[in-house]
Biopython code that builds the backbone (N, CA, C, O; Angstrom):
import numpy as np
from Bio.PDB.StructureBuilder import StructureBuilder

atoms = [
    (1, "UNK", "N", (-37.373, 53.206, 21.634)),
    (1, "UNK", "CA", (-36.128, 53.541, 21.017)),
    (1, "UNK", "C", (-34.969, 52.957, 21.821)),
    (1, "UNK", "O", (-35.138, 52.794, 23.029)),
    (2, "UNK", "N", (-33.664, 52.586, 21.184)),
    (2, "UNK", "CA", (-32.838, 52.229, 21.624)),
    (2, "UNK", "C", (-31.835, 52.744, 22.498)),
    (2, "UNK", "O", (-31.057, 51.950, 21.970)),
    (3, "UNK", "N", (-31.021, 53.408, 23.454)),
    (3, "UNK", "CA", (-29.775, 53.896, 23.118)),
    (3, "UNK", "C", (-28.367, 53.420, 22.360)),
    (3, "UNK", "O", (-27.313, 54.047, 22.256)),
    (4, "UNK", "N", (-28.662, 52.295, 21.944)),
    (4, "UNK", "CA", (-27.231, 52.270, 21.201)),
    (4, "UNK", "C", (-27.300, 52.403, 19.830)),
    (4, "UNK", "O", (-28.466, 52.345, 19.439)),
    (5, "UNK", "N", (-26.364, 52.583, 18.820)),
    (5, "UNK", "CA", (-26.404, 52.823, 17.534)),
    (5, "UNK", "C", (-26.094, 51.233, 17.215)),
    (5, "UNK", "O", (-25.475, 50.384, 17.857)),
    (6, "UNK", "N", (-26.723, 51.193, 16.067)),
    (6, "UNK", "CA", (-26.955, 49.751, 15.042)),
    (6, "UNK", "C", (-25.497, 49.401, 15.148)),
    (6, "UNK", "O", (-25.173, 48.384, 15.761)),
    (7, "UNK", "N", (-24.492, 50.271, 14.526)),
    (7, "UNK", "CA", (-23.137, 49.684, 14.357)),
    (7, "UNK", "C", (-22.059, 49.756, 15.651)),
    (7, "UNK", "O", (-20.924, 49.563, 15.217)),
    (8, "UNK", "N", (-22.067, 49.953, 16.964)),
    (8, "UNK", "CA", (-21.647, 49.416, 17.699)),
    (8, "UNK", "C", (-21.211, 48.425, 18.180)),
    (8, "UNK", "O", (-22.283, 47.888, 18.459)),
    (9, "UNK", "N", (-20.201, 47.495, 18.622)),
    (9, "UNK", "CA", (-20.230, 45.976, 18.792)),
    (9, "UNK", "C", (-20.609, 45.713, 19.744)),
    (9, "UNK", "O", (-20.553, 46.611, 20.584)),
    (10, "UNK", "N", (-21.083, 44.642, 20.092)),
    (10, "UNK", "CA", (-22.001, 44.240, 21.512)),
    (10, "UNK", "C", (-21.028, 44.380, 23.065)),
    (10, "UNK", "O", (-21.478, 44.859, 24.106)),
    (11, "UNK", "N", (-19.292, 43.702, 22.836)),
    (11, "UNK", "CA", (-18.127, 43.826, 23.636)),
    (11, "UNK", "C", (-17.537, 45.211, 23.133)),
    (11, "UNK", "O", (-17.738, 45.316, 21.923)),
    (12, "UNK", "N", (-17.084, 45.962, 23.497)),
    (12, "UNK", "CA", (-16.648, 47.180, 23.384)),
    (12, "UNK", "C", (-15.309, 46.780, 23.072)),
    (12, "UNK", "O", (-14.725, 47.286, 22.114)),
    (13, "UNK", "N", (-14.687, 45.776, 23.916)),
    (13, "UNK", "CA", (-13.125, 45.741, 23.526)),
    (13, "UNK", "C", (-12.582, 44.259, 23.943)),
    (13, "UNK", "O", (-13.151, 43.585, 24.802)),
    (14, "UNK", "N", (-11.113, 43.712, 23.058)),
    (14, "UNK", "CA", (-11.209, 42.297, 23.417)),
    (14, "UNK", "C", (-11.435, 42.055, 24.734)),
    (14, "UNK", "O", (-12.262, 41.159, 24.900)),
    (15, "UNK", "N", (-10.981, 42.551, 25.771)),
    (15, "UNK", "CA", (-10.355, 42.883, 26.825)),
    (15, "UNK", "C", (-11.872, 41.827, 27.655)),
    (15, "UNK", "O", (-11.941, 40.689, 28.118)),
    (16, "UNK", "N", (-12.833, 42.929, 27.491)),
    (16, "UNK", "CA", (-14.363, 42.073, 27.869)),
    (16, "UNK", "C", (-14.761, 40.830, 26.995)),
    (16, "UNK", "O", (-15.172, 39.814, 27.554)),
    (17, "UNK", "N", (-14.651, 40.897, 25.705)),
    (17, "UNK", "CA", (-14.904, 39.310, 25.233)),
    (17, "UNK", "C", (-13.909, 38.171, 26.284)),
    (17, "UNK", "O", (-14.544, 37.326, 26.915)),
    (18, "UNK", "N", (-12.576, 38.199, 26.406)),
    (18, "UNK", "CA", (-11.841, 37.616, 27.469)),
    (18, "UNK", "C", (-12.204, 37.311, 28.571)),
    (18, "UNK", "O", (-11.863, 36.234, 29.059)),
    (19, "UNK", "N", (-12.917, 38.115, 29.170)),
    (19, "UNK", "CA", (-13.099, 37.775, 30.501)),
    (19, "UNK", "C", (-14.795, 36.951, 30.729)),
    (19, "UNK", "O", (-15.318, 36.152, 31.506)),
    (20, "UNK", "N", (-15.085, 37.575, 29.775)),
    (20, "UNK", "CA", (-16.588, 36.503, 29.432)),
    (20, "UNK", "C", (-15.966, 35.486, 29.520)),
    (20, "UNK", "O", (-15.882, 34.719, 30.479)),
    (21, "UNK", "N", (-15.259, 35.408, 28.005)),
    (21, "UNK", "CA", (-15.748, 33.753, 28.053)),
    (21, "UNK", "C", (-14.666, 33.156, 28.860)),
    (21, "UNK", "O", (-14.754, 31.949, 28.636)),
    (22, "UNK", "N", (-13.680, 33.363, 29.690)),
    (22, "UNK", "CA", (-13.189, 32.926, 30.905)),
    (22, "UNK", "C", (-13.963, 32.543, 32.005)),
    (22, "UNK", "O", (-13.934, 31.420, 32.509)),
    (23, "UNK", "N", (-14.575, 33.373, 32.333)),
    (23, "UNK", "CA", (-16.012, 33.148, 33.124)),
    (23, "UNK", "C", (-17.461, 32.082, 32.676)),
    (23, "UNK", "O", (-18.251, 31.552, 33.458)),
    (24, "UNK", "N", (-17.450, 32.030, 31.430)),
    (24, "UNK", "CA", (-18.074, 31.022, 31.150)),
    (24, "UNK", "C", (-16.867, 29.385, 30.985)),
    (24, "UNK", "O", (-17.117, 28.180, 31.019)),
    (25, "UNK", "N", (-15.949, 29.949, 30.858)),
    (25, "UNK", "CA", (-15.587, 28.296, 30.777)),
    (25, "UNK", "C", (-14.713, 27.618, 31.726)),
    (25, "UNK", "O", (-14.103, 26.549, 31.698)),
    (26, "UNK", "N", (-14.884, 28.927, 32.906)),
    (26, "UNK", "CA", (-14.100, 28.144, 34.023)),
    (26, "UNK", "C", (-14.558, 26.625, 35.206)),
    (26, "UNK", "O", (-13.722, 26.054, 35.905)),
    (27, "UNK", "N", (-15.656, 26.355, 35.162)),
    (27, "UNK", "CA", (-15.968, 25.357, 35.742)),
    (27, "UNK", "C", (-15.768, 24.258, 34.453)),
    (27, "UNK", "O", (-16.304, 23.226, 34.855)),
    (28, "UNK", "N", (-15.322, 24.061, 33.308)),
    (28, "UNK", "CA", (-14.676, 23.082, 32.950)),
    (28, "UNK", "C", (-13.358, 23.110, 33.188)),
    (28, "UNK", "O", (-13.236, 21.960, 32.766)),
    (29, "UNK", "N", (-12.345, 23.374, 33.465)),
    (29, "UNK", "CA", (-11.386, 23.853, 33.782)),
    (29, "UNK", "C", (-10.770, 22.572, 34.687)),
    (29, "UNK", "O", (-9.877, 21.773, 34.404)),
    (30, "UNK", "N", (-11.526, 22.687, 35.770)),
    (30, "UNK", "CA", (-11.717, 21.603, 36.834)),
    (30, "UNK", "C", (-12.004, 20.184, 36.302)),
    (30, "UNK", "O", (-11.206, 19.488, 36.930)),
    (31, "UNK", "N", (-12.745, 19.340, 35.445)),
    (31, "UNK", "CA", (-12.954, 18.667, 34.821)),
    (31, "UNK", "C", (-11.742, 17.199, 35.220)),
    (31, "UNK", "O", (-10.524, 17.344, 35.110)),
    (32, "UNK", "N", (-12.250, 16.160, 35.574)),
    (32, "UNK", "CA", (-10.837, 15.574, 35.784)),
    (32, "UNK", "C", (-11.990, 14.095, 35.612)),
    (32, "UNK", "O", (-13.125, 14.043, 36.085)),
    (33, "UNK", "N", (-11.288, 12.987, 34.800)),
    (33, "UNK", "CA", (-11.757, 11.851, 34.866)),
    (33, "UNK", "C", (-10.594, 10.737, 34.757)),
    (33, "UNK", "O", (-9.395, 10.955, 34.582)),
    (34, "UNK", "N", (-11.237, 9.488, 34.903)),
    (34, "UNK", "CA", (-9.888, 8.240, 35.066)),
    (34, "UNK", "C", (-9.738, 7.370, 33.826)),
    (34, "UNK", "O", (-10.564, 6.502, 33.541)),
    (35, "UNK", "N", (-9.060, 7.533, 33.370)),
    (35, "UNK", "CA", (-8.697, 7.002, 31.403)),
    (35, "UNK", "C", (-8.031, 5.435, 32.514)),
    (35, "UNK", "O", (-7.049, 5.607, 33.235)),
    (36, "UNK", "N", (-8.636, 4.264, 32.463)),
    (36, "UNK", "CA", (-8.176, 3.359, 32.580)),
    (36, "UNK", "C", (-7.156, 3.199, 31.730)),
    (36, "UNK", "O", (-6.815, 4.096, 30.959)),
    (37, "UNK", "N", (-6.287, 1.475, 31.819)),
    (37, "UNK", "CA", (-5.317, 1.141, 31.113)),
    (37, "UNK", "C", (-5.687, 1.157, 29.294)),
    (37, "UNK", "O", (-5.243, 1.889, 28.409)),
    (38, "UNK", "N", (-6.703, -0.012, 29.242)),
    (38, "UNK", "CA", (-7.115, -0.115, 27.975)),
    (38, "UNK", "C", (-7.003, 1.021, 27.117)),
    (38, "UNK", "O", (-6.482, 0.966, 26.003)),
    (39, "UNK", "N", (-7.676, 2.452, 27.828)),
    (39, "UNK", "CA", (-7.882, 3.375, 26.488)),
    (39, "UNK", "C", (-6.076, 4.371, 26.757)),
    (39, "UNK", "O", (-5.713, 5.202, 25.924)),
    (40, "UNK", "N", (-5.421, 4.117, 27.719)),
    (40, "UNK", "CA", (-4.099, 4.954, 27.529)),
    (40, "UNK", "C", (-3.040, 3.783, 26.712)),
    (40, "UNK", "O", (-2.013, 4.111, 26.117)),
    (41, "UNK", "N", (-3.556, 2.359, 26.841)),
    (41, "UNK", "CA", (-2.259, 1.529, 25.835)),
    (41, "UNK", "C", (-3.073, 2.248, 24.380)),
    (41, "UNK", "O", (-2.482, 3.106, 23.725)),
    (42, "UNK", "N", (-3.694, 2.038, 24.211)),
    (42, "UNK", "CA", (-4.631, 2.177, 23.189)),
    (42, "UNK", "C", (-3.904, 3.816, 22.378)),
    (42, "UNK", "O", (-3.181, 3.889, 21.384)),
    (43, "UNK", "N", (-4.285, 4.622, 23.003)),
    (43, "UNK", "CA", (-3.293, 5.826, 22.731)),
    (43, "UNK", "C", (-2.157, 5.566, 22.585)),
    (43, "UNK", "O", (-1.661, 6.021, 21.554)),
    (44, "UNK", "N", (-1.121, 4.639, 23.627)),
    (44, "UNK", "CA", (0.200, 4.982, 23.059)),
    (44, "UNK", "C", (0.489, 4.228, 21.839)),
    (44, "UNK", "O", (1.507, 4.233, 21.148)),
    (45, "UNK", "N", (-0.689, 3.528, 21.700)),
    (45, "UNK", "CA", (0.196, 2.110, 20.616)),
    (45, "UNK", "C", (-0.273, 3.162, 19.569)),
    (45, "UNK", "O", (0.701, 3.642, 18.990)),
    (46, "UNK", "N", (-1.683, 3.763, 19.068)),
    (46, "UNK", "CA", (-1.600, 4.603, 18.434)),
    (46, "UNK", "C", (-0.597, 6.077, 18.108)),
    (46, "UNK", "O", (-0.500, 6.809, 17.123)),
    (47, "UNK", "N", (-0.166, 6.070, 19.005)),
    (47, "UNK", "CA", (0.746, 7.469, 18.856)),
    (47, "UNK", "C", (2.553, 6.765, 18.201)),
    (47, "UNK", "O", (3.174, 7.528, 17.461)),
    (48, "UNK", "N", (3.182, 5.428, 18.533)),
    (48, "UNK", "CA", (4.077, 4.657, 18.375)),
    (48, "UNK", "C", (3.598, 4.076, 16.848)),
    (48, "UNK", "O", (4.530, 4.020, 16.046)),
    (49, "UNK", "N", (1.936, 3.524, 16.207)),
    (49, "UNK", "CA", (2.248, 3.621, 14.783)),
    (49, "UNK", "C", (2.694, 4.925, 13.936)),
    (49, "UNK", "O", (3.428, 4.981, 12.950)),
    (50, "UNK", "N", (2.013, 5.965, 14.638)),
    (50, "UNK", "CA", (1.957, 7.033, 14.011)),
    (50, "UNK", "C", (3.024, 8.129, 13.686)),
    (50, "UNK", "O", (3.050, 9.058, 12.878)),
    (51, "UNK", "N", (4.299, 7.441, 15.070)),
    (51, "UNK", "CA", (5.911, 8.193, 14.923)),
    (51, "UNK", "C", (6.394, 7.153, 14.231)),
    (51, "UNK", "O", (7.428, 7.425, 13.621)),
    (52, "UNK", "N", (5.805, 5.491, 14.055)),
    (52, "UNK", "CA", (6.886, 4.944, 13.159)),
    (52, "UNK", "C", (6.774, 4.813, 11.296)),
    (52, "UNK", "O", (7.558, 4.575, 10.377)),
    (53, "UNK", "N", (5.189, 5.155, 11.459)),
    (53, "UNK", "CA", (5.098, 5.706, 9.805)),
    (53, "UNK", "C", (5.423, 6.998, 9.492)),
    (53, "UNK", "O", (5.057, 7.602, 8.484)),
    (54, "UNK", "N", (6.025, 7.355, 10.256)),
    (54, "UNK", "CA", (6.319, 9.434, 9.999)),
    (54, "UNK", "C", (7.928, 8.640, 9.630)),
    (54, "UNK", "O", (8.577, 8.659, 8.584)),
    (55, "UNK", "N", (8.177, 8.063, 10.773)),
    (55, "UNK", "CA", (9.651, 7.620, 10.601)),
    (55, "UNK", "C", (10.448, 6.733, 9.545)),
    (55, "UNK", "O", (11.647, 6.808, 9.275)),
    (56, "UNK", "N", (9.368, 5.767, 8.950)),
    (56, "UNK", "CA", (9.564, 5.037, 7.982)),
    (56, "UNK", "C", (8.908, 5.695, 6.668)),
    (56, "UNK", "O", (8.635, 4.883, 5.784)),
    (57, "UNK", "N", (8.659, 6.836, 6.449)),
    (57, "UNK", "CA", (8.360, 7.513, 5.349)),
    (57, "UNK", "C", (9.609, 8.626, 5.435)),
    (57, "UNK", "O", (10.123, 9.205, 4.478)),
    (58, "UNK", "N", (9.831, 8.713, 6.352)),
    (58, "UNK", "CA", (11.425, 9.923, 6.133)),
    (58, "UNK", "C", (12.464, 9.425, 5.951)),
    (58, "UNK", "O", (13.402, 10.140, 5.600)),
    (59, "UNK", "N", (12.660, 7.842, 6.155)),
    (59, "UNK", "CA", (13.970, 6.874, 5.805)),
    (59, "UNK", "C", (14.254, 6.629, 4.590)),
    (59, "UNK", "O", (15.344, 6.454, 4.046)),
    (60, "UNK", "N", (12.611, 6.622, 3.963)),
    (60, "UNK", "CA", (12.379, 5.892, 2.384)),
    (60, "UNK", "C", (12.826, 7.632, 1.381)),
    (60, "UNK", "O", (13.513, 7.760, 0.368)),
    (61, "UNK", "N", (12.215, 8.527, 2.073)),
    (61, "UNK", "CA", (12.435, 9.844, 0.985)),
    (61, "UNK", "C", (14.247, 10.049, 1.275)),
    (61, "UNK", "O", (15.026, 10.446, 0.409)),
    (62, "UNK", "N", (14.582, 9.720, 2.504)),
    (62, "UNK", "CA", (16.335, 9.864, 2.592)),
    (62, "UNK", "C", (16.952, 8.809, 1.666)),
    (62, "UNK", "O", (17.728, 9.251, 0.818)),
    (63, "UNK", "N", (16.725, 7.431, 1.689)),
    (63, "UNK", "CA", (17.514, 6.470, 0.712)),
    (63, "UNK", "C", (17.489, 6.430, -0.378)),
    (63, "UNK", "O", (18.430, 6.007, -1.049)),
    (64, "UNK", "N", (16.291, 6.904, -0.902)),
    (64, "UNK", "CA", (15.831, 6.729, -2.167)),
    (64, "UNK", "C", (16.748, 7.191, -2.773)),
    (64, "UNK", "O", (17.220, 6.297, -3.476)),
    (65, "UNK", "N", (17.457, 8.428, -2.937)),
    (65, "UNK", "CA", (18.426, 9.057, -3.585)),
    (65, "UNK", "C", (19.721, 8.177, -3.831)),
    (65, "UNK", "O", (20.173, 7.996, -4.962)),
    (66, "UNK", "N", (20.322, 7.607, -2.599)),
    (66, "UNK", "CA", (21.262, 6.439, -2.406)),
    (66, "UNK", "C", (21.248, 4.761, -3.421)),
    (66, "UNK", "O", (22.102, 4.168, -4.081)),
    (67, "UNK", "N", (19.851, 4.507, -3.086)),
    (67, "UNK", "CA", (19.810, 3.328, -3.658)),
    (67, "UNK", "C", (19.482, 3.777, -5.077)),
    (67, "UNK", "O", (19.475, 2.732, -5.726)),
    (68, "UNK", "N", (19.219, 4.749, -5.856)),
    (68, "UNK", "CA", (19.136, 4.780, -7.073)),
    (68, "UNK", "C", (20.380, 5.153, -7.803)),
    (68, "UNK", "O", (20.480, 5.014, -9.022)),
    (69, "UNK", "N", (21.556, 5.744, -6.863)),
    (69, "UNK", "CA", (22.698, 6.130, -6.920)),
    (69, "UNK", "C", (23.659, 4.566, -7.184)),
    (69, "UNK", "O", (24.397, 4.415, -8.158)),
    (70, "UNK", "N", (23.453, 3.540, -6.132)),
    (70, "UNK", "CA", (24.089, 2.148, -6.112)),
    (70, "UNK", "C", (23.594, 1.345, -7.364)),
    (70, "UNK", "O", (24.522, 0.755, -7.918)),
    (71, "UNK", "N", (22.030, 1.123, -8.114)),
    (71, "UNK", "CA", (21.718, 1.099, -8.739)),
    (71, "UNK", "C", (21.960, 1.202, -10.081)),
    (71, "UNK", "O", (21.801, 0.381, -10.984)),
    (72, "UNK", "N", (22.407, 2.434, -10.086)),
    (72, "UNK", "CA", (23.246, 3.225, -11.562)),
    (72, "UNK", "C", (24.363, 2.761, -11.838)),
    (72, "UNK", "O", (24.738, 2.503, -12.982)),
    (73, "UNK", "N", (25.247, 2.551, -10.455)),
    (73, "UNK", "CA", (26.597, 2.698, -10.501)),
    (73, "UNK", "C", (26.700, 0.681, -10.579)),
    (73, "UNK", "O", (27.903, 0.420, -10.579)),
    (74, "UNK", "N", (26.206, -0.109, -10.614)),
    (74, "UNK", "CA", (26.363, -1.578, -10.536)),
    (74, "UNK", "C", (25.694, -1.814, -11.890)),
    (74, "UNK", "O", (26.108, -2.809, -12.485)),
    (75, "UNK", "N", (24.753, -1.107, -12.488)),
    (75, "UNK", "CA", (24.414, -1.494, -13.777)),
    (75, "UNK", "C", (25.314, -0.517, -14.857)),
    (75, "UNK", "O", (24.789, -0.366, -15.961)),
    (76, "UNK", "N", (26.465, 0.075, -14.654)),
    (76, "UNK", "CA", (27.337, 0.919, -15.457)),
    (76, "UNK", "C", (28.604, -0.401, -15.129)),
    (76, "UNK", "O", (29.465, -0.697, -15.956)),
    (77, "UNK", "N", (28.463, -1.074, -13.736)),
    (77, "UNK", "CA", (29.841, -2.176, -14.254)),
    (77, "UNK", "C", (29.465, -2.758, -13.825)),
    (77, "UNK", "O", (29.775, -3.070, -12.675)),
    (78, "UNK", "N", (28.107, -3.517, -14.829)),
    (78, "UNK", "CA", (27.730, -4.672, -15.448)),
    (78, "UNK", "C", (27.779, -4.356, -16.900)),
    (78, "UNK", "O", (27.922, -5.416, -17.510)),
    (79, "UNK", "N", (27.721, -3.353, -17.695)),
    (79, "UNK", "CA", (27.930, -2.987, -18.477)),
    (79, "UNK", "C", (29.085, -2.646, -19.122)),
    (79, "UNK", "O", (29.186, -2.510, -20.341)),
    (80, "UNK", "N", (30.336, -2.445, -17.969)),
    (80, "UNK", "CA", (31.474, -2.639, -18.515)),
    (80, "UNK", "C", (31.925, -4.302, -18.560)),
    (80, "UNK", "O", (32.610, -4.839, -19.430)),
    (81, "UNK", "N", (31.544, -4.704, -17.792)),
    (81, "UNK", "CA", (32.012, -6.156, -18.018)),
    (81, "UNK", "C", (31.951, -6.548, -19.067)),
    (81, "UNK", "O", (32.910, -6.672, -19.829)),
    (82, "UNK", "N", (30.708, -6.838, -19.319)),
    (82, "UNK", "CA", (29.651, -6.812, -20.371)),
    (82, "UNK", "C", (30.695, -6.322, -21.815)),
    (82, "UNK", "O", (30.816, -7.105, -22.757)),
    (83, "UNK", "N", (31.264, -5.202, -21.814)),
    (83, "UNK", "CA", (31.602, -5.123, -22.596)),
    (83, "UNK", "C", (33.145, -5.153, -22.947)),
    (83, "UNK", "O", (33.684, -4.618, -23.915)),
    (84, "UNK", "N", (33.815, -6.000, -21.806)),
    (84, "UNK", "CA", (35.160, -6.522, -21.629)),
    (84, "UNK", "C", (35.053, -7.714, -22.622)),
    (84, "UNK", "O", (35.476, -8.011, -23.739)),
    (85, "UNK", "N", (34.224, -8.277, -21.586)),
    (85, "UNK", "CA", (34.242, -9.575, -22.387)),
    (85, "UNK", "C", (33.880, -9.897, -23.564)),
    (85, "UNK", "O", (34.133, -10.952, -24.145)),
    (86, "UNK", "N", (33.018, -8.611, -24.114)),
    (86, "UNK", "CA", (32.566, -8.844, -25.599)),
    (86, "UNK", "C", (33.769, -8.504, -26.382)),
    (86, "UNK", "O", (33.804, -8.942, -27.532)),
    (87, "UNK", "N", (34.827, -7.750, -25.929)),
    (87, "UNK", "CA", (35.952, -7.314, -26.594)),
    (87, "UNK", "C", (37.041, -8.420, -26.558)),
    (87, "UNK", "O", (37.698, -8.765, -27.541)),
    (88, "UNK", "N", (37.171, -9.018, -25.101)),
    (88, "UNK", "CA", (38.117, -10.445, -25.373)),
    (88, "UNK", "C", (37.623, -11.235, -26.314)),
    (88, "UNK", "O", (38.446, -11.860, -26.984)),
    (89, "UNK", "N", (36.561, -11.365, -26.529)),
    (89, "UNK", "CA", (35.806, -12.664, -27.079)),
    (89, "UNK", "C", (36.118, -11.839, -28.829)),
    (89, "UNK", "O", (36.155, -12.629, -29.772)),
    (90, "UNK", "N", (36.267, -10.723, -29.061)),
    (90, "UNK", "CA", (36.610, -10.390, -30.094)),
    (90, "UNK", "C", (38.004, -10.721, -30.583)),
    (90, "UNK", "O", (38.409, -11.113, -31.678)),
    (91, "UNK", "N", (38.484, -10.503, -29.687)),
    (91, "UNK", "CA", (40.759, -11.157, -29.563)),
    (91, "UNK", "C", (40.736, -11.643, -30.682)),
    (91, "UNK", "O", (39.796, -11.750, -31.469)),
    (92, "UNK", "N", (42.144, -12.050, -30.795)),
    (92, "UNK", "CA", (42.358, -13.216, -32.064)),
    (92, "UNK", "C", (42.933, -14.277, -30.508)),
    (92, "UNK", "O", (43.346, -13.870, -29.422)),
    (93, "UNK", "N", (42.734, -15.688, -30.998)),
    (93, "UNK", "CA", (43.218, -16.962, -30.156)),
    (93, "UNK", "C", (44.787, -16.247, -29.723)),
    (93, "UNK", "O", (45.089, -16.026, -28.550)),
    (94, "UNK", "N", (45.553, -15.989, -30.712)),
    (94, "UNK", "CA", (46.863, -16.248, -30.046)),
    (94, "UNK", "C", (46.701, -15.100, -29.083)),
    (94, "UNK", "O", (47.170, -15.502, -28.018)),
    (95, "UNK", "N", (46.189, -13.657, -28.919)),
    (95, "UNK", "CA", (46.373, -12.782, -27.841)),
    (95, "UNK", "C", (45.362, -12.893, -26.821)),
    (95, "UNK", "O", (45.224, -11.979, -26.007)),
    (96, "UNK", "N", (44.469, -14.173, -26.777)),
    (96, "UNK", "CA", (44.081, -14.751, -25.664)),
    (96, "UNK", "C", (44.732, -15.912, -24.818)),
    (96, "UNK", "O", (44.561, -15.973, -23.601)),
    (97, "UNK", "N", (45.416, -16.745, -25.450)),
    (97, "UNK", "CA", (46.318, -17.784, -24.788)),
    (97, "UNK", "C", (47.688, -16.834, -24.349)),
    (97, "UNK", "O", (48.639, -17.410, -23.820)),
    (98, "UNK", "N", (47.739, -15.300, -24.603)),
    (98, "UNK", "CA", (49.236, -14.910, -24.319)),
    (98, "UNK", "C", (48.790, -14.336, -22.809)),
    (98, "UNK", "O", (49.473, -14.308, -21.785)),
    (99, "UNK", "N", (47.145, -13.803, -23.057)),
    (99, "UNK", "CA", (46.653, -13.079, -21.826)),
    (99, "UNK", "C", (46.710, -14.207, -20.634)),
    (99, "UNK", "O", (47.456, -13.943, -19.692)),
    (100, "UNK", "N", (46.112, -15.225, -20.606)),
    (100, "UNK", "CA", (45.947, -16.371, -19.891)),
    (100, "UNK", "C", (47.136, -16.739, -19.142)),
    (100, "UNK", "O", (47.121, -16.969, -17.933)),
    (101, "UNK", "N", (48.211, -16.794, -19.912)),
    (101, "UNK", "CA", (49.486, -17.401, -19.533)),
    (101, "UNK", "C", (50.193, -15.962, -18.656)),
    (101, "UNK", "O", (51.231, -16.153, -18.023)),
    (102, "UNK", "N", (49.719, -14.904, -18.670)),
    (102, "UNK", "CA", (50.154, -13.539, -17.747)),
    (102, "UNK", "C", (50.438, -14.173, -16.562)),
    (102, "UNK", "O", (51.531, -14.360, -16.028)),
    (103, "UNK", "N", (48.977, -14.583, -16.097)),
    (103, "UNK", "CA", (48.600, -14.781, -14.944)),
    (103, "UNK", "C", (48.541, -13.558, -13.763)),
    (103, "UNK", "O", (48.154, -13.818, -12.623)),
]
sb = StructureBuilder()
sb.init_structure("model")
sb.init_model(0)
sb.init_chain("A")
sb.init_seg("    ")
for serial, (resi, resn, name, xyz) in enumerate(atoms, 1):
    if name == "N":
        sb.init_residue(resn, " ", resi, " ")
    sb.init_atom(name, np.array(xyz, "f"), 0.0, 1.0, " ", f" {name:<3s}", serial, name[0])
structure = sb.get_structure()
C-alpha cells in the first residue's frame, strides 16, 4: 500500500518545482563557447535584413496613403485641363484671337 493519495501532486508547491529544476539546470548556466567571425557577421547581416524589411514594409504602409492622395489630386488637374481646353476649343474664333491678344 501506498501512503499517498492518487490525487496529490508529486511537488507540493511551485516553490519546490523551482528549485528542482534550478538545480537541474544549473551546470548549463556556465556553458560558454567561441562564435567565431563568420557565424557573428552572419547574424548581424541577418538581423540588418530583417530591421530593413520591417523598415521598408512600414515606409510602404505610411506612403501609400500619400501617393494615392498625389495621384488623385494630378489626375483631377489633368482633367481640368482636359477640360479647359475642350471648352476653348469650343470658343467661337473671334473670343479666341481676343483671349490671345490679353496676353
Amino acid at each position: 500500500m501506498s501512503y499517498r493519495s492518487s490525487n496529490t501532486p508529486r511537488f507540493g508547491t511551485p516553490l519546490k518545482l523551482g528549485i528542482t529544476l534550478l538545480i537541474l539546470l544549473m551546470p548549463f548556466a556556465a556553458a560558454q563557447a567561441y562564435v567565431g567571425p563568420g557565424a557573428g557577421l552572419s547574424l548581424l547581416s541577418a538581423l540588418w535584413g530583417l530591421l530593413c524589411a520591417i523598415g521598408a514594409a512600414f515606409l510602404f504602409v505610411i506612403l501609400w496613403p500619400i501617393r494615392r492622395m498625389r495621384r488623385k489630386r494630378r489626375e483631377s488637374q489633368q482633367a481640368r485641363e482636359q477640360h479647359a481646353t475642350a471648352a476653348s476649343a469650343d470658343k467661337p474664333a473671334s473670343e479666341q484671337s481676343r483671349d490671345s491678344h490679353r496676353g
